[in-house]
N, C-alpha and C positions, 0 to 999 in steps of 0.2 A: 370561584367567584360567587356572593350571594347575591342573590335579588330577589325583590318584592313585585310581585304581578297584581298590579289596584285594575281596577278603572271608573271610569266616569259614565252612568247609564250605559254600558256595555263596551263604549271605544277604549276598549285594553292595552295596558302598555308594560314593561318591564321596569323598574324603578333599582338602581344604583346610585349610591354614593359614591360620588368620588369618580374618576374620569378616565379613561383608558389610554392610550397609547392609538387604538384601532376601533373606536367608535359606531362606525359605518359597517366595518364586517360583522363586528359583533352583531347589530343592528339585523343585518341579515339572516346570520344563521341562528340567533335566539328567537326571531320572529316568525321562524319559518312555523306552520301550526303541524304540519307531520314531522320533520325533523330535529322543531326544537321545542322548547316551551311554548309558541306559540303568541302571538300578540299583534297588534295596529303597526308598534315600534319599539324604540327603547327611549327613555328620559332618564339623562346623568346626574346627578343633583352633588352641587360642589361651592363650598364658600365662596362667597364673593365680595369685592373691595367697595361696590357701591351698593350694596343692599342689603337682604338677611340671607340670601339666599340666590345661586347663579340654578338657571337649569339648562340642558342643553337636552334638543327634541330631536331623533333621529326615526326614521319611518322605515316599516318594512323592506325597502328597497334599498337602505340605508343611503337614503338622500334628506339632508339637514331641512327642518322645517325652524319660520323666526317663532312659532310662538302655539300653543294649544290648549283651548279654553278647557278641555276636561282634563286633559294633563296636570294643567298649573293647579287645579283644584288637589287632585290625588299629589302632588306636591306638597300642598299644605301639612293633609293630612299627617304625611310620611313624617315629615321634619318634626309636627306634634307628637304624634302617638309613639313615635320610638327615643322620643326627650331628646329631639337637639338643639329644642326651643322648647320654651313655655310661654311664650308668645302667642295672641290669638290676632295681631294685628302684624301682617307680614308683609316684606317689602322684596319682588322675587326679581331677578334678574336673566331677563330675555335677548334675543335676536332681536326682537322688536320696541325690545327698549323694558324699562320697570312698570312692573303689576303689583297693584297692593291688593292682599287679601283678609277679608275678616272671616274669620276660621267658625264656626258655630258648634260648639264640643258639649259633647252629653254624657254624662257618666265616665268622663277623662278619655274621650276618644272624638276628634272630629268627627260629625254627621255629615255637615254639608258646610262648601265655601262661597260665598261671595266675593265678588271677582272686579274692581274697577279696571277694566279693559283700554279706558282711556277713549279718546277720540277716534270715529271711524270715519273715514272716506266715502262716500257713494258719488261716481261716478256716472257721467252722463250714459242711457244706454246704448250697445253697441249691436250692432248689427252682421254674424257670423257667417260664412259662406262654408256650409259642410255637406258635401256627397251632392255638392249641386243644388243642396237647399239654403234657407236661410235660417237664421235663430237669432231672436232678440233676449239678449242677456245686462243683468246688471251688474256692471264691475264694483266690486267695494274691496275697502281694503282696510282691516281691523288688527294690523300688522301681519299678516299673511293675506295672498291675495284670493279673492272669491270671484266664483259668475253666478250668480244668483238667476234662475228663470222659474215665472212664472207658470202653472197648469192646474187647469180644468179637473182635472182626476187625476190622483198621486197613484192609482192603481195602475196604468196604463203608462206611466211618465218613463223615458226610457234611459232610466238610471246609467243601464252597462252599456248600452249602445254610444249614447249622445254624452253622457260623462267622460269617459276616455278621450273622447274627438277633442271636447271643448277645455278636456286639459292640458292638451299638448298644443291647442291650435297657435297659429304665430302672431295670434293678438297678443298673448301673454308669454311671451321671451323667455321667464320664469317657472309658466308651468301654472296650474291656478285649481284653486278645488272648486268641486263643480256643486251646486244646494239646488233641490227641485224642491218647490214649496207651491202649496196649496193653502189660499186663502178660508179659513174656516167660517170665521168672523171676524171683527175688528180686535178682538184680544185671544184668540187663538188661531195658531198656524199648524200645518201639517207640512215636517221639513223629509228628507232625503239625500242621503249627500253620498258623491264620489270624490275621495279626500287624494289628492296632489301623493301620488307616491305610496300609496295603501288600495285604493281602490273604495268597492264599497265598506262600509264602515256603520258601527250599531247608533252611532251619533256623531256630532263634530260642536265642538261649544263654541266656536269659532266664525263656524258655519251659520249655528242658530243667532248670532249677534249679527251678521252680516245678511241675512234672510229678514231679521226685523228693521233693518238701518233701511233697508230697501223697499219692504215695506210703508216705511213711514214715509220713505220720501215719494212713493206713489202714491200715499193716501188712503192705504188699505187698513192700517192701524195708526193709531195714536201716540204720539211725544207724549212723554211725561206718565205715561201709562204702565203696569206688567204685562207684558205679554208673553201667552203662555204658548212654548215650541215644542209640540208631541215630536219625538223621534223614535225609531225603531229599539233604544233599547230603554225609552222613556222619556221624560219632560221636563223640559230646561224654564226659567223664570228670567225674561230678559226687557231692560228697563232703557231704554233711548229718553235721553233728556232733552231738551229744545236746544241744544248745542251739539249734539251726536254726541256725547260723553256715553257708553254704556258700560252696563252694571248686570253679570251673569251671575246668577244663582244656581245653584245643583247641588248633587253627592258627589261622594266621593267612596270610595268603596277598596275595601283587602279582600285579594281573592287566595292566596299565599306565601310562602316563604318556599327558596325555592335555591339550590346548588349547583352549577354547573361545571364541568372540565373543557367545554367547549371553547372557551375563550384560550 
């Protein structure tokens, strides 16, 4: 079996055409980073009946995620650069329903996509009971579920500790990725995320739309504005309209081509 290993600002993934029989296992032992190629996950990409394009997002654990904002990006890309479109206007199909993307291509290769995400959810916030403490978290939900919490210093935020608790906790039935974010100013953020079934992770485009949805609706940044989301393996361009309608900008990036027996 071939596959293509992209990613998006660092959150890597395994890129297949076409759909397996075994998914999930795959998912497992190709992600494993000492015993297999290494990756976040694997994303299946396979024609589909209502759009240009179906993908299907599988996590290191091989548990099914609805949808992934640097994924669908490195999505694009894939279905361009290897001509199974010549299409810069794309219509992809999700868990979480259809994403349209406008593809930005330079010298005949995508650089970077644009991602109408659609409407997101911010929910009122909740109030966690963990190891006896408490934690104020903002539920959103931008077709995968988020807890977005605010901090003081992203140096000190406790990613591996309070990430794991607050994804398995039984507010979220489902499981939920976890976003530590530090207000910079009104149009830059400083994100961190613990991702549903991967763990920590170099970004989440997901995560960064659901950190600004959250933001806006506490008042720490601006509707209608870019705001700019630093993450660990770089900086995502995220656009909340006076309706929560958002709009991700990024890379998208090939790190290989690559052969397997393992499957």
């Amino acid at each position: 079996m071939r596959f293509t290993k992209m990613h998006g600002l660092g959150n890597d993934y395994l890129y297949v055409f076409g759909e397996p029989e075994n998914p999930r296992e795959l998912a497992v032992k190709l992600s494993d980073r000492h015993f297999g190629a290494g990756a976040d996950g694997m994303i299946w990409i396979s024609p589909s009946a209502v759009a240009d394009f179906k993908m299907r997002i599988f996590n290191a654990d091989g548990s099914e995620a609805e949808m992934c904002g640097n994924g669908i990006r490195c999505v694009g890309k894939y279905v361009y650069d290897k001509g199974y479109t010549d299409k810069k206007h794309l219509r992809i199909e999700t868990k979480a329903g259809i994403r349209t993307l406008q593809l930005h291509v330079s010298f005949g290769k995508v650089r970077s996509v644009a991602v109408d995400m659609g409407k997101g959810a911010v929910g009122e916030d909740l109030t966690l009971s963990i190891a006896g403490e408490t934690v104020a978290v903002t539920p959103v939900n931008v077709g995968n579920p988020h807890a977005v919490l605010f901090v003081e210093d992203m140096a000190n935020a406790p990613l591996t500790t309070l990430g794991p608790q607050i994804e398995r906790h039984e507010a979220f039935p489902e499981g939920t990725n976890v976003e530590f974010v530090q207000v910079k100013d009104r149009t830059n953020l400083r994100m961190r995320v613990w991702e549903r079934g991967s763990g920590v992770t170099m970004a989440c485009g997901t995560g960064a739309c659901a950190s600004v949805l959250a933001a806006v609706r506490k008042g720490f940044c601006p509707a209608g504005e870019t705001v700019f989301v630093e993450l660990d393996g770089g900086t995502l361009e995220i656009l909340v309209s006076p309706d929560n309608t958002v709009t991700m900008t990024g890379p998208a990036e090939t790190v290989y081509e690559g052969e397997t027996n393992l499957c």
